[in-house]
N, CA, C and O atoms as a GROMACS GRO file, in nm:
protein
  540
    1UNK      N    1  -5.734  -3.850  -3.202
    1UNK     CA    2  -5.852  -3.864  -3.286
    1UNK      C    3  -5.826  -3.967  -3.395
    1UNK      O    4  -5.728  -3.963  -3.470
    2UNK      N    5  -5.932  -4.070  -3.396
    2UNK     CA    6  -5.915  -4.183  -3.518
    2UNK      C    7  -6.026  -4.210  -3.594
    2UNK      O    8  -6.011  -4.267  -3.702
    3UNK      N    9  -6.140  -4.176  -3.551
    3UNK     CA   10  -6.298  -4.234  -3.561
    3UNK      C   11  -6.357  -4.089  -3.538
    3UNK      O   12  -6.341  -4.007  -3.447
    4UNK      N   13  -6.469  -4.086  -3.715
    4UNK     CA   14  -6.533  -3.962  -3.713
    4UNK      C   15  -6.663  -3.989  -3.752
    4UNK      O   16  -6.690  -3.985  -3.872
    5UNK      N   17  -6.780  -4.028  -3.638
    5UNK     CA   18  -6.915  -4.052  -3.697
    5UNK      C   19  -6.978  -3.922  -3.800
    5UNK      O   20  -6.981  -3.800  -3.787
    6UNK      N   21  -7.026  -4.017  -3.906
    6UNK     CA   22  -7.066  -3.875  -4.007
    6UNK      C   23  -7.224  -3.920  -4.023
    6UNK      O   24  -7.262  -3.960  -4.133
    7UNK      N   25  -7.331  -3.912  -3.890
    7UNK     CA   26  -7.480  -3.957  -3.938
    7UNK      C   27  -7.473  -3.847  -4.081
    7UNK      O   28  -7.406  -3.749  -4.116
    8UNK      N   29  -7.589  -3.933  -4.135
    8UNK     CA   30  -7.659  -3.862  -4.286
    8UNK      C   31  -7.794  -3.840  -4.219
    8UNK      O   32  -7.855  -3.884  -4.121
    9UNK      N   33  -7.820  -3.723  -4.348
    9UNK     CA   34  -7.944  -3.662  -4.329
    9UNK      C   35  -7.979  -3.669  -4.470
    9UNK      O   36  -7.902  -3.714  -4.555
   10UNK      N   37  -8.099  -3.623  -4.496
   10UNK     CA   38  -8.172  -3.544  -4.615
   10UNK      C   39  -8.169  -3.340  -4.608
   10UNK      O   40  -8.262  -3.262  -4.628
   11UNK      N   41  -8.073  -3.322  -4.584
   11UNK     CA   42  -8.060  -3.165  -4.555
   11UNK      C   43  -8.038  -3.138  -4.689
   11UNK      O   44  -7.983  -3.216  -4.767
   12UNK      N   45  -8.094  -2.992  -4.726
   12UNK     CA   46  -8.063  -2.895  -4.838
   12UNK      C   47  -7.918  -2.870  -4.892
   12UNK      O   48  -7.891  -2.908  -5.006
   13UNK      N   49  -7.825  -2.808  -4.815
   13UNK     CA   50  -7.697  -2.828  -4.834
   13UNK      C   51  -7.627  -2.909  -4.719
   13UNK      O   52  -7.586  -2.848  -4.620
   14UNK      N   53  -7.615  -3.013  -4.728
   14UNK     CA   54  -7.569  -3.151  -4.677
   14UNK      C   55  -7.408  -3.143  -4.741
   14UNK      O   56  -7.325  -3.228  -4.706
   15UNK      N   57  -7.389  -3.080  -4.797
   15UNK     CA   58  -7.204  -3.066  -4.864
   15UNK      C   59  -7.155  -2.974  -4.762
   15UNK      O   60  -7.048  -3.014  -4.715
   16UNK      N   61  -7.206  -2.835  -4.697
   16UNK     CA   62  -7.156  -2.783  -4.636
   16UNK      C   63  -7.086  -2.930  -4.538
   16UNK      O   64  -6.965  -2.947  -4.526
   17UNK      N   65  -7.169  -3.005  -4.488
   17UNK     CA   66  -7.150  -3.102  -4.377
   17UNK      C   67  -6.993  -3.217  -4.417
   17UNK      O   68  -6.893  -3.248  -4.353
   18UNK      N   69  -7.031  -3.242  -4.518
   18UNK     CA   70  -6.935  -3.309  -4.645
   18UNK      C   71  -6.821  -3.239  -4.630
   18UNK      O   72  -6.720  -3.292  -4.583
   19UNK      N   73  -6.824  -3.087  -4.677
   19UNK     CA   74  -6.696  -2.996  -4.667
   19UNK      C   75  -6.641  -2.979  -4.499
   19UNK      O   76  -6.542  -2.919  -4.456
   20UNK      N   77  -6.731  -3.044  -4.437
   20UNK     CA   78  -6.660  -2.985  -4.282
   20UNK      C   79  -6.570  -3.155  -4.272
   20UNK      O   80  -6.451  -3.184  -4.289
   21UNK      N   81  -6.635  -3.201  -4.254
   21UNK     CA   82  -6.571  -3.363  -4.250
   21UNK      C   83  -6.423  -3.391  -4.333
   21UNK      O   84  -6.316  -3.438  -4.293
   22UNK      N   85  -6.463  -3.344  -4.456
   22UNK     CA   86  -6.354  -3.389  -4.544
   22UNK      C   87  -6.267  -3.274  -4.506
   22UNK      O   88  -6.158  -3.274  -4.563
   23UNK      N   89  -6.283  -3.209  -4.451
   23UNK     CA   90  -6.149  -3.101  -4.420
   23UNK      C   91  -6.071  -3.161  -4.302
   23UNK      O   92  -5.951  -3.188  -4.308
   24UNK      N   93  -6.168  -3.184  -4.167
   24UNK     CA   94  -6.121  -3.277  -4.045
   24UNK      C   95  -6.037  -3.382  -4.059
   24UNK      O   96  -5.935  -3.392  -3.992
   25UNK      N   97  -6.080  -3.480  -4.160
   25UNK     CA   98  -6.070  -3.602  -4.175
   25UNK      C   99  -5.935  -3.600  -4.209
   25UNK      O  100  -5.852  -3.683  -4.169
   26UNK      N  101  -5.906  -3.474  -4.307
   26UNK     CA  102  -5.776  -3.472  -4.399
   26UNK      C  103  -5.709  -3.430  -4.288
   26UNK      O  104  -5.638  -3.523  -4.248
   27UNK      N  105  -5.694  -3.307  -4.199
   27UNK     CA  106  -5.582  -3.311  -4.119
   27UNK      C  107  -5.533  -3.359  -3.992
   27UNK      O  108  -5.431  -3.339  -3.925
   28UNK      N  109  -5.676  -3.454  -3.977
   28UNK     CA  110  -5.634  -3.538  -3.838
   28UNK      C  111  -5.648  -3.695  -3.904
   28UNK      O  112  -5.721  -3.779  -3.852
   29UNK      N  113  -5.577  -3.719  -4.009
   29UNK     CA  114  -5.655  -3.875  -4.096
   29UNK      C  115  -5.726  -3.932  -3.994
   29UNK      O  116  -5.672  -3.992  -3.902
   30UNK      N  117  -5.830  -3.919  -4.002
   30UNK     CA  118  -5.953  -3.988  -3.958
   30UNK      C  119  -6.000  -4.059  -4.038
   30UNK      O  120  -5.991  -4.025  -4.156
   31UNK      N  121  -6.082  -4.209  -3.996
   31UNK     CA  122  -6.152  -4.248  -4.050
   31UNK      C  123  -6.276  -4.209  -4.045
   31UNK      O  124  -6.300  -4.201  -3.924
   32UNK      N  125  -6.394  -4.171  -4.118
   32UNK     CA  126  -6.538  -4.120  -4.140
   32UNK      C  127  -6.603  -4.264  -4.174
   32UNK      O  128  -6.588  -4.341  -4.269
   33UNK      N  129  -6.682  -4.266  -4.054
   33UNK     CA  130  -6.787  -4.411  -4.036
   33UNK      C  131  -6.907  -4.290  -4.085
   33UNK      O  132  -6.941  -4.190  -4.022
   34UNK      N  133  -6.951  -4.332  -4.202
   34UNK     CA  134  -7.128  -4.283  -4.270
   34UNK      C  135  -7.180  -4.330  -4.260
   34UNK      O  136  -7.196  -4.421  -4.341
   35UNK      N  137  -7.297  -4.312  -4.102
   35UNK     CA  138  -7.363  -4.358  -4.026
   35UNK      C  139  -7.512  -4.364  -4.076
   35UNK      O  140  -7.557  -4.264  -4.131
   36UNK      N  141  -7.589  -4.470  -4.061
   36UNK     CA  142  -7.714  -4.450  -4.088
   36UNK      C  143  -7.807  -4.533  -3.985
   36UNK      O  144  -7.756  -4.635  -3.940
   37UNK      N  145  -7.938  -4.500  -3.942
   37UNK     CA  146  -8.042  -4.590  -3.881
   37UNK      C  147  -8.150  -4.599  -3.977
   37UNK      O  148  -8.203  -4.492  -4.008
   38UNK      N  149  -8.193  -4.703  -4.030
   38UNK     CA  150  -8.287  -4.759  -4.084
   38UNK      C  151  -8.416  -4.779  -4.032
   38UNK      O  152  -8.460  -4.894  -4.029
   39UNK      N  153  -8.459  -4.717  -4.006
   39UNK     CA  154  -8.612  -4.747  -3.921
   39UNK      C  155  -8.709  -4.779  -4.031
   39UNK      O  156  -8.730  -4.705  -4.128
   40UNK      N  157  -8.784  -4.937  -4.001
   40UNK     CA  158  -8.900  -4.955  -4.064
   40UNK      C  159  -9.011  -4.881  -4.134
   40UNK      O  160  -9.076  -4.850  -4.034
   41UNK      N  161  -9.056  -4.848  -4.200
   41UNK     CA  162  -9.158  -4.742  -4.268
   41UNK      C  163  -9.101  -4.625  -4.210
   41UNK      O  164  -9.170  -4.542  -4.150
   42UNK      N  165  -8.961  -4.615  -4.230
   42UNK     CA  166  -8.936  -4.468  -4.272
   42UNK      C  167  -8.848  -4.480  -4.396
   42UNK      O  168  -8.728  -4.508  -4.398
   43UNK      N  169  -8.940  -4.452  -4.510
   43UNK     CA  170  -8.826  -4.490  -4.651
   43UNK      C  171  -8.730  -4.344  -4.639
   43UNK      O  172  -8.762  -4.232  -4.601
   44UNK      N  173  -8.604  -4.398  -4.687
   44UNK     CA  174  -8.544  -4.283  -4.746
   44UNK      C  175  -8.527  -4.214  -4.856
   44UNK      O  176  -8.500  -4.271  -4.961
   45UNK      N  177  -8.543  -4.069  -4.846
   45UNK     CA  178  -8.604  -3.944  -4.900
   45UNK      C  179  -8.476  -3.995  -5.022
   45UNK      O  180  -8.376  -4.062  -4.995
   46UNK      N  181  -8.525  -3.927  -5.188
   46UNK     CA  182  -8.482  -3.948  -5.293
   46UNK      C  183  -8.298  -3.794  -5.223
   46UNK      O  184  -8.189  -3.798  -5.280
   47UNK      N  185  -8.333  -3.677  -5.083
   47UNK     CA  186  -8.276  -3.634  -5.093
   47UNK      C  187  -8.152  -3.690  -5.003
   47UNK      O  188  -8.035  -3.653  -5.001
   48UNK      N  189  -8.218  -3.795  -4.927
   48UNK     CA  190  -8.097  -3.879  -4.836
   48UNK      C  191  -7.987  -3.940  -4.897
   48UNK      O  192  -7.872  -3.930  -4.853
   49UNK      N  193  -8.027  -4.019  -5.025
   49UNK     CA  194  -7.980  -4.113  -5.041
   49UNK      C  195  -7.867  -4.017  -5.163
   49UNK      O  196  -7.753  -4.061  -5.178
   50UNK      N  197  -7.899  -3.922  -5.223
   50UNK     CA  198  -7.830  -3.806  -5.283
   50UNK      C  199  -7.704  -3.798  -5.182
   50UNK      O  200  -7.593  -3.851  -5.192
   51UNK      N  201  -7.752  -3.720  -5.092
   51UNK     CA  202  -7.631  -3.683  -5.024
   51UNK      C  203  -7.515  -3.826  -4.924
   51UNK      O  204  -7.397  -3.824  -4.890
   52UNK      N  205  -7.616  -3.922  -4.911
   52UNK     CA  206  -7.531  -4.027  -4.889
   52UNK      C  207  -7.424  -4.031  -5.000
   52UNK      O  208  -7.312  -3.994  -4.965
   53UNK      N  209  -7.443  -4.073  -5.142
   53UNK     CA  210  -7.378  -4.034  -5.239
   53UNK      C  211  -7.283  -3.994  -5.237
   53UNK      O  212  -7.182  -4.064  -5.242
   54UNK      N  213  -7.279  -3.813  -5.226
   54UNK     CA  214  -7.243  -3.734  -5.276
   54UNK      C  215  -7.082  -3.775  -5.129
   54UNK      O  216  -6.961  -3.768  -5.150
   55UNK      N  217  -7.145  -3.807  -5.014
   55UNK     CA  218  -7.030  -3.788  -4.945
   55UNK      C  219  -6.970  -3.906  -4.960
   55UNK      O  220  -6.857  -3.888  -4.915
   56UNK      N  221  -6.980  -4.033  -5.004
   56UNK     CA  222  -6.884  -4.152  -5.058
   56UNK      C  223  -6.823  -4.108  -5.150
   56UNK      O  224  -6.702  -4.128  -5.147
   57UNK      N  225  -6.876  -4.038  -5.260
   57UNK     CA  226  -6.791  -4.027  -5.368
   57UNK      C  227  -6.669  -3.898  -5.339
   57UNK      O  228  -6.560  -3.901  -5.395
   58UNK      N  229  -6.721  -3.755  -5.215
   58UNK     CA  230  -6.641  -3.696  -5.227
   58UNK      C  231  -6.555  -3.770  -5.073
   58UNK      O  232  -6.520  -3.671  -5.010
   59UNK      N  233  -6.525  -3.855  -5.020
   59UNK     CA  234  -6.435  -3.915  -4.935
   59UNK      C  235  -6.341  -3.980  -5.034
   59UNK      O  236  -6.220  -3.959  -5.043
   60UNK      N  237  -6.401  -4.048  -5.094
   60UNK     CA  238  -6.326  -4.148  -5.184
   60UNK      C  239  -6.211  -4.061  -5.239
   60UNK      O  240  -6.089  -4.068  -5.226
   61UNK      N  241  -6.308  -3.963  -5.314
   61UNK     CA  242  -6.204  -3.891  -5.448
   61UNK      C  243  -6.052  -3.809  -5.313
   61UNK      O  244  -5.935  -3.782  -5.337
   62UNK      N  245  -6.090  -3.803  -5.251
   62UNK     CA  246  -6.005  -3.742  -5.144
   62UNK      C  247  -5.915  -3.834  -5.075
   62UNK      O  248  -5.842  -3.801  -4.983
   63UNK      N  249  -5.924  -3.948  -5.123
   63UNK     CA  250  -5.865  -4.063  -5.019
   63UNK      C  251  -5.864  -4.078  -4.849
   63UNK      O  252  -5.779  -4.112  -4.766
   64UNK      N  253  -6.002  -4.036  -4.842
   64UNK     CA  254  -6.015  -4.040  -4.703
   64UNK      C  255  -6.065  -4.216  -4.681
   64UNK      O  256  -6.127  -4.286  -4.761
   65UNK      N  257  -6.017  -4.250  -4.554
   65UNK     CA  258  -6.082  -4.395  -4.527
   65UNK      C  259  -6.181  -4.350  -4.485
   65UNK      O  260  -6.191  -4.242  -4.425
   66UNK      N  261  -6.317  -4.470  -4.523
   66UNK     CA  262  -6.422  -4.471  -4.530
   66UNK      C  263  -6.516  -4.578  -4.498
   66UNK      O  264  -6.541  -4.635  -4.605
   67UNK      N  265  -6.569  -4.623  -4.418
   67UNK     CA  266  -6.706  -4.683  -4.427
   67UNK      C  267  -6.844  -4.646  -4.413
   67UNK      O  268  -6.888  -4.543  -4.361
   68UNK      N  269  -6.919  -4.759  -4.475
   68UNK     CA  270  -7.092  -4.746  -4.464
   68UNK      C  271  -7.153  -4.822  -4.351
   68UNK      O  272  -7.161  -4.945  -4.350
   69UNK      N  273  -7.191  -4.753  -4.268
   69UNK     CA  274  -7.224  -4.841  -4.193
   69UNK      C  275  -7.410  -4.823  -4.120
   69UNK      O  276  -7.457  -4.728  -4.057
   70UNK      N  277  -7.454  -4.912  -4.149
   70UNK     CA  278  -7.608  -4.894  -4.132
   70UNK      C  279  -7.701  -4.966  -4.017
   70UNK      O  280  -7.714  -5.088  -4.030
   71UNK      N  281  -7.741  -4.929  -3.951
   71UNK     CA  282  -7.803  -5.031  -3.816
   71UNK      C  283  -7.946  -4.989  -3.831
   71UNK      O  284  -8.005  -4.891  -3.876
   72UNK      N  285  -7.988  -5.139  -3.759
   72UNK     CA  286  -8.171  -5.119  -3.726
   72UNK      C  287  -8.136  -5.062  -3.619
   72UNK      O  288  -8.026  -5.059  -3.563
   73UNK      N  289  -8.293  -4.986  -3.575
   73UNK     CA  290  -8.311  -4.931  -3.438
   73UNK      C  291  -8.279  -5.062  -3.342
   73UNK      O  292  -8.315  -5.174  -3.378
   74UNK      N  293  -8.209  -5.040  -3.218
   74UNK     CA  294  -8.210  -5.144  -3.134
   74UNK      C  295  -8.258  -5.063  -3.013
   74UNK      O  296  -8.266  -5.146  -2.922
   75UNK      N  297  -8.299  -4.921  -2.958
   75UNK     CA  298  -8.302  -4.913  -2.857
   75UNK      C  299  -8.444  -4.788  -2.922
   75UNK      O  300  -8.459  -4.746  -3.036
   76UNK      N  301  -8.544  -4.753  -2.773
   76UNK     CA  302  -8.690  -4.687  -2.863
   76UNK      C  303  -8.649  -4.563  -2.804
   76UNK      O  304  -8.586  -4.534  -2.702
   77UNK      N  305  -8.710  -4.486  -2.914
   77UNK     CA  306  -8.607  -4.328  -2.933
   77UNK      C  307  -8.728  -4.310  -3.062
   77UNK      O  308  -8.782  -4.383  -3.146
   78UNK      N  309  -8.731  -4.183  -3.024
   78UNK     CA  310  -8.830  -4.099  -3.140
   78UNK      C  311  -8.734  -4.057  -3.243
   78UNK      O  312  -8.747  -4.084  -3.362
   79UNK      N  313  -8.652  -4.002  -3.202
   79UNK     CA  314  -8.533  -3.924  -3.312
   79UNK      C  315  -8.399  -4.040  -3.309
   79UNK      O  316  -8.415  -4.153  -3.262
   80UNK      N  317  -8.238  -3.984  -3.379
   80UNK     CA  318  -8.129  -4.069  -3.367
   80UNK      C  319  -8.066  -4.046  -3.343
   80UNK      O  320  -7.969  -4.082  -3.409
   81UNK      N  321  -8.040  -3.961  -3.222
   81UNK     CA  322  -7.927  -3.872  -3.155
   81UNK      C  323  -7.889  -3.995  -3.068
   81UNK      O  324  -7.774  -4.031  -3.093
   82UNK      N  325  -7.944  -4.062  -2.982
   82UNK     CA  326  -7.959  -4.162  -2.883
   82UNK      C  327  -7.862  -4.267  -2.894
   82UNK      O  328  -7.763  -4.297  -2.828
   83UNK      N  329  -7.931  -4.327  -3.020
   83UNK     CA  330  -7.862  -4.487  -3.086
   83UNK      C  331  -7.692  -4.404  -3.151
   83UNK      O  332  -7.576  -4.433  -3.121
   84UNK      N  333  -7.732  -4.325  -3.221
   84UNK     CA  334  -7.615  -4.270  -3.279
   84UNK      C  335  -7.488  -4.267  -3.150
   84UNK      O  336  -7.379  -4.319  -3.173
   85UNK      N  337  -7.515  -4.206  -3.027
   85UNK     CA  338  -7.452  -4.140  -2.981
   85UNK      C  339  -7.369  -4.294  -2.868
   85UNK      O  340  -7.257  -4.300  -2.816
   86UNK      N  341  -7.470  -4.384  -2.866
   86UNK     CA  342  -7.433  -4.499  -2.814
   86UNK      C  343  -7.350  -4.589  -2.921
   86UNK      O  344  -7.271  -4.670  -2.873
   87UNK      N  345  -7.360  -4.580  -3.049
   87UNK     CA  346  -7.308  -4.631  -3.147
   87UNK      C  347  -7.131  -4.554  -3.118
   87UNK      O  348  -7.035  -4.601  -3.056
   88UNK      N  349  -7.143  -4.447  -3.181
   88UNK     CA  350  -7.002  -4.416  -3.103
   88UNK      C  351  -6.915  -4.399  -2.981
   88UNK      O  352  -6.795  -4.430  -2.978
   89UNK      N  353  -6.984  -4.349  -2.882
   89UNK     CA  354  -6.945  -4.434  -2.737
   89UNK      C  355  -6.888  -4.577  -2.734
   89UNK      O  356  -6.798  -4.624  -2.666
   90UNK      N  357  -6.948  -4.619  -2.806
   90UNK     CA  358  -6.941  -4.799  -2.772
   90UNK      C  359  -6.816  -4.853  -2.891
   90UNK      O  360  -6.773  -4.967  -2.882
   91UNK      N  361  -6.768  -4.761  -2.993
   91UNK     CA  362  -6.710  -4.772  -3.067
   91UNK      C  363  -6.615  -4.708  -3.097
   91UNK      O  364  -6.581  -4.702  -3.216
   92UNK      N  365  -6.533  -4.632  -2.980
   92UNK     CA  366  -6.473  -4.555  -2.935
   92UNK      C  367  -6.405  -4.452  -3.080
   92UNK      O  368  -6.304  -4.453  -3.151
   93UNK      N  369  -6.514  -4.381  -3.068
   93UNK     CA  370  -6.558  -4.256  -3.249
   93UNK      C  371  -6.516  -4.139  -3.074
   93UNK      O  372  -6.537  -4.144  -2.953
   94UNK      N  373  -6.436  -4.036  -3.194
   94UNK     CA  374  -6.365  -3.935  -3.130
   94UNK      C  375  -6.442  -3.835  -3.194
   94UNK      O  376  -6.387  -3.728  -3.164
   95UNK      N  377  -6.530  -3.815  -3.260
   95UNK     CA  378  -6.569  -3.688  -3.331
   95UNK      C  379  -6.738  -3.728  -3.374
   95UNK      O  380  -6.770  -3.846  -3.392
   96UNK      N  381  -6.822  -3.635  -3.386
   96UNK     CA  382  -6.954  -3.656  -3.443
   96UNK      C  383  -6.993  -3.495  -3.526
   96UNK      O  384  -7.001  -3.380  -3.485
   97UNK      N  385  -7.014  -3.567  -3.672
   97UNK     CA  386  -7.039  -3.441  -3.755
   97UNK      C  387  -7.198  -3.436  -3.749
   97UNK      O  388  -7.264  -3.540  -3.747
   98UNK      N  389  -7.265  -3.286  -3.746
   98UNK     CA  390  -7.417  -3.266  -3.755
   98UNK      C  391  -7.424  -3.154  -3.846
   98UNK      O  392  -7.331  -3.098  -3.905
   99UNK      N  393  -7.547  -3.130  -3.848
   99UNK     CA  394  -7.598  -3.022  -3.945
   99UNK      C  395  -7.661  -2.931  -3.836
   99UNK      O  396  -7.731  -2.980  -3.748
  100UNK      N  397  -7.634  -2.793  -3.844
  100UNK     CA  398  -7.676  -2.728  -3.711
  100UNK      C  399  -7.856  -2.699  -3.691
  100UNK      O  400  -7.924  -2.665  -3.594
  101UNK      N  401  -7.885  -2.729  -3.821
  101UNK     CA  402  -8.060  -2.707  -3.884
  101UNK      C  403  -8.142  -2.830  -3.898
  101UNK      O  404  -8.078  -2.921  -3.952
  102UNK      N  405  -8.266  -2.861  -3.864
  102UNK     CA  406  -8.315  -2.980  -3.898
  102UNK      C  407  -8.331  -3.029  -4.022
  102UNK      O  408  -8.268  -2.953  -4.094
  103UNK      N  409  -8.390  -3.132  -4.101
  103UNK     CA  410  -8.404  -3.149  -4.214
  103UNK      C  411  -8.598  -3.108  -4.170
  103UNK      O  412  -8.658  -3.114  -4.063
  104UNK      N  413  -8.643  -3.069  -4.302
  104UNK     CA  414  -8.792  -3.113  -4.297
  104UNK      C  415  -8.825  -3.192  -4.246
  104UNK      O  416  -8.852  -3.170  -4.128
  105UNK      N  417  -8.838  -3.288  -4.281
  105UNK     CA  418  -8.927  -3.435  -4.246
  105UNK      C  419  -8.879  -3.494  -4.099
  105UNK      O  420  -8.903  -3.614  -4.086
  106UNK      N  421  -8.833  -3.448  -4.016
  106UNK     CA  422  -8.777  -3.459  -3.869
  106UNK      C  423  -8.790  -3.364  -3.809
  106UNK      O  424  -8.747  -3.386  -3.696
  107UNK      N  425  -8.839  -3.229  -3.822
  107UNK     CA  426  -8.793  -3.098  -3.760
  107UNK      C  427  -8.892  -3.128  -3.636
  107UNK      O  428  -8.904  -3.024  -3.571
  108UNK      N  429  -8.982  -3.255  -3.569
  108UNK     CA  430  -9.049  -3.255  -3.481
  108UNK      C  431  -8.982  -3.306  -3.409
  108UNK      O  432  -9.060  -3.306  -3.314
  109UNK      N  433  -8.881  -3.361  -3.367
  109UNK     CA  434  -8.744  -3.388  -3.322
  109UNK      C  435  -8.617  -3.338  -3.325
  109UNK      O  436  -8.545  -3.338  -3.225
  110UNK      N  437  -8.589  -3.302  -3.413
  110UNK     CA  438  -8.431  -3.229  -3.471
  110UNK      C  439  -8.410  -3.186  -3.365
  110UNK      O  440  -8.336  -3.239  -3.282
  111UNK      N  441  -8.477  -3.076  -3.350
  111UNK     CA  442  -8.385  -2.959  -3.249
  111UNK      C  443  -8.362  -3.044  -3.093
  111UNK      O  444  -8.249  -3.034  -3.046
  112UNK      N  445  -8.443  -3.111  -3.027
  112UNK     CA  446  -8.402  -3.214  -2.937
  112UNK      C  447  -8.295  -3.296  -2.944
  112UNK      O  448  -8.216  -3.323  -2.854
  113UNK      N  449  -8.297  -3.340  -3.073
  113UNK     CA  450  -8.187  -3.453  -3.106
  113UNK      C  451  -8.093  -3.402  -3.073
  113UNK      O  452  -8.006  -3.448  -2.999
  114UNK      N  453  -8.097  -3.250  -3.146
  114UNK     CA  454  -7.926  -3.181  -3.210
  114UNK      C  455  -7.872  -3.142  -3.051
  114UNK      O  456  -7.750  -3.146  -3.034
  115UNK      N  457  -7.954  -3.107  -2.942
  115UNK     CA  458  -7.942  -3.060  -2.837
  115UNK      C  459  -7.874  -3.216  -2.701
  115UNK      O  460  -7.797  -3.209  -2.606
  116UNK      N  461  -7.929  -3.300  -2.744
  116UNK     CA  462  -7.887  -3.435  -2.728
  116UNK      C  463  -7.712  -3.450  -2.755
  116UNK      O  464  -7.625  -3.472  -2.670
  117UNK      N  465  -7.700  -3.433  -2.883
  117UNK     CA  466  -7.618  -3.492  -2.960
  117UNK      C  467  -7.484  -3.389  -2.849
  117UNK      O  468  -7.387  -3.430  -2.786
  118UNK      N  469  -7.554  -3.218  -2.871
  118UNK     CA  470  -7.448  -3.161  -2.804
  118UNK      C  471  -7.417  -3.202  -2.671
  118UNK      O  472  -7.301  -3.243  -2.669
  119UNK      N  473  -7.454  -3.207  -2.594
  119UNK     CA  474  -7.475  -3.216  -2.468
  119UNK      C  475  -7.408  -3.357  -2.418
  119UNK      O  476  -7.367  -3.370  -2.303
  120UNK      N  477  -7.402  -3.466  -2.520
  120UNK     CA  478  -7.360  -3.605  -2.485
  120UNK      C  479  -7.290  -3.668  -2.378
  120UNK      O  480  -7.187  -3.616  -2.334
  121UNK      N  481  -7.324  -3.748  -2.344
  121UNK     CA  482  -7.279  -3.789  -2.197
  121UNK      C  483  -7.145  -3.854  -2.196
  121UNK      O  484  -7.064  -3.885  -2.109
  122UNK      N  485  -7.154  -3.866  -2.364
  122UNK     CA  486  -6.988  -3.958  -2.321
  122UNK      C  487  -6.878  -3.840  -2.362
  122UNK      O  488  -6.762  -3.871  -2.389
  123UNK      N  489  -6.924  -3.705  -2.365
  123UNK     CA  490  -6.842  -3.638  -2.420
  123UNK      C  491  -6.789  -3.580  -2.496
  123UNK      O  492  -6.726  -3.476  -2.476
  124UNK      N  493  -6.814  -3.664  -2.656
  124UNK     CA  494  -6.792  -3.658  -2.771
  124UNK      C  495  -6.785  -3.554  -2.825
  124UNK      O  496  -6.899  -3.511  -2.842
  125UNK      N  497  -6.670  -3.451  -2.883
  125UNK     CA  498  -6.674  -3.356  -2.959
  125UNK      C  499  -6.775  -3.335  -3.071
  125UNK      O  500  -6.774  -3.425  -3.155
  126UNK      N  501  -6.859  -3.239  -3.091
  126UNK     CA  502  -6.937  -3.234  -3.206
  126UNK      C  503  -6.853  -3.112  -3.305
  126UNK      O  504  -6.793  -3.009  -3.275
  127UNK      N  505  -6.879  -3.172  -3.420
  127UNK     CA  506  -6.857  -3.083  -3.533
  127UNK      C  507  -7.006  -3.038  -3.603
  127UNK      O  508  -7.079  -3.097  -3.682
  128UNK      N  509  -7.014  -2.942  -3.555
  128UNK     CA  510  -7.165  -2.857  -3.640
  128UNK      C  511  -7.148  -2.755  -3.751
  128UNK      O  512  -7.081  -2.655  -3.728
  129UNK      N  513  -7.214  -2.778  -3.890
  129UNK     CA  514  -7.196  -2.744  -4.050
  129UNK      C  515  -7.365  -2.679  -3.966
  129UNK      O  516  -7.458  -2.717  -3.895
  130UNK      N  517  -7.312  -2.560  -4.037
  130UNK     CA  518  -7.417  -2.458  -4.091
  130UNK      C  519  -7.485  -2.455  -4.246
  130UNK      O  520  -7.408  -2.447  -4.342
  131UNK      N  521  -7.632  -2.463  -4.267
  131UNK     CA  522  -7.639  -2.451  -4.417
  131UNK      C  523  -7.643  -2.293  -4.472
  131UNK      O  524  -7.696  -2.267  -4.580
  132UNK      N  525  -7.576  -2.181  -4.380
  132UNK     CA  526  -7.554  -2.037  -4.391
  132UNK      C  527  -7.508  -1.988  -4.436
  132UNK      O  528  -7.414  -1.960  -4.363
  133UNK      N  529  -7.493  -1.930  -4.545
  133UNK     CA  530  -7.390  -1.886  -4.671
  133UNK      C  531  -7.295  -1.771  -4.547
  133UNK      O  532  -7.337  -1.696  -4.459
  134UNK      N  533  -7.171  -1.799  -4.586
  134UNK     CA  534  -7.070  -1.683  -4.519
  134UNK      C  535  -7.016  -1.599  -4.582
  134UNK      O  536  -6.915  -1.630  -4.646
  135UNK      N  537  -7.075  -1.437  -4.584
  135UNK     CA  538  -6.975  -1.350  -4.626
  135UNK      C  539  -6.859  -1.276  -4.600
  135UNK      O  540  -6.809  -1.208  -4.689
   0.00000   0.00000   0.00000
């Protein structure tokens, strides 16, 4: 394992996702590529760009290696399980972190995507963060 796609979302607790990564990352040093697709008139939510944030600054403070890495849509796909999942295939990424819940503003897709994402053809281990408090 060397390469850990970390797509972002606008999710509620998006740190659970943060805390799963930065735990991975630390004991297999992985690098965490913080993946994004930019699609035209879809601005991003004041809560995306939060948790984009929140997971640069908590990689950093951790000394995890890190990049940002952002693409236009290149291939037509309703949701970003697709491009994502060809993005790491093609970029030989050993790991893909998700959120096991949709965000709002996608949930007319999510659960397809997330079912996508598992299922992947190239194989790819998924790491799935619950936003479920554990007692």
């Amino acid at each position: 394992f060397s390469k850990l796609v970390f797509p972002v979302g606008g999710h509620d607790r998006f740190d659970r996702q943060i805390q799963a990564a930065v735990m991975m990352a630390g004991l297999l040093n992985l690098e965490v590529l913080i993946y994004s697709i930019h699609k035209r008139g879809d601005d991003w939510t004041p809560a995306l760009k939060k948790n984009i944030a929140e997971a640069e600054k908590a990689f950093s403070g951790k000394g995890i290696s890190h990049r940002r890495i952002e693409e236009e849509p290149n291939l037509l796909s309703v949701g970003y399980a697709r491009q994502t999942l060809r993005y790491a295939g093609s970029h030989e990424c050993d790991l893909i972190s998700i959120m096991s819940v949709p965000t709002r503003e996608h949930y007319y897709f999510a659960q397809a995507d997330k079912e996508e994402m598992l299922t992947n053809e190239h194989r790819i281990p998924i790491l799935c963060s619950s936003d479920l408090e554990v007692h």
